[in-house]
N, C-alpha and C positions, 0 to 999 in steps of 0.2 A: 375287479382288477382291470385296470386302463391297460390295454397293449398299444395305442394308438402314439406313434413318436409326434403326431402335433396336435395330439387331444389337448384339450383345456378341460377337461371333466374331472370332474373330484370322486375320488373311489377309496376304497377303504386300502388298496394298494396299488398305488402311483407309477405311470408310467416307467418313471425316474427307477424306482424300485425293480421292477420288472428288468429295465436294459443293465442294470447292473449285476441282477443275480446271473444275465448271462454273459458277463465279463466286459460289457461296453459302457459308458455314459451316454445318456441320453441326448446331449449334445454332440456327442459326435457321430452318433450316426444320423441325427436332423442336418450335422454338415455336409457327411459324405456323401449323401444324392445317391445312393443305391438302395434303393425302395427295394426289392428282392431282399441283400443281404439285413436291411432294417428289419423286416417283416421275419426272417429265420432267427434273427437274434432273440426277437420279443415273442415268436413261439418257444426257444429256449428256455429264456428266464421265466414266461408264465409255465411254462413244463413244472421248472426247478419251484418256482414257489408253490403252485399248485401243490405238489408232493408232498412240499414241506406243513403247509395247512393240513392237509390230508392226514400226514400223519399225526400230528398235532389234535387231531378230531375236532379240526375248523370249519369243515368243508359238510352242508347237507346237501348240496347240490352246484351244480355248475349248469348257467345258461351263454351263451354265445350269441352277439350279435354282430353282424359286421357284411361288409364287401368280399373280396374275392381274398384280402389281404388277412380278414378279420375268418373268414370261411377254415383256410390254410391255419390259422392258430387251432 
């Protein structure tokens, strides 16, 4: 799962996907310039998808790699 709004990385679910589950397009919050509210949006949607794999029995594990912004998801 890509959380990163100016990742170029290929993941099994997209950025693009992730800002959406949490009611934003991923282009606008790379317009908006609020890194804070970017970063809460893209914890949201990966919450939201997360779950839904989960319940799905998608999910054998979850690793986490990132900054301070990537830390906070």
């Amino acid at each position: 799962m890509d959380t990163g709004i100016f990742s170029e990385a290929t993941a099994d679910v997209s950025a693009s996907s992730v800002a959406e589950a949490s009611g934003h397009t991923l282009l606008d919050l790379r317009q908006d310039g609020d890194r804070g509210m970017a970063v809460r949006a893209m914890a949201e949607g990966a919450a939201t998808l997360l779950a839904r794999l989960q319940e799905g029995g998608e999910v054998d594990a979850v690793l986490s790699l990132g900054g301070s912004g990537g830390t906070f998801i």
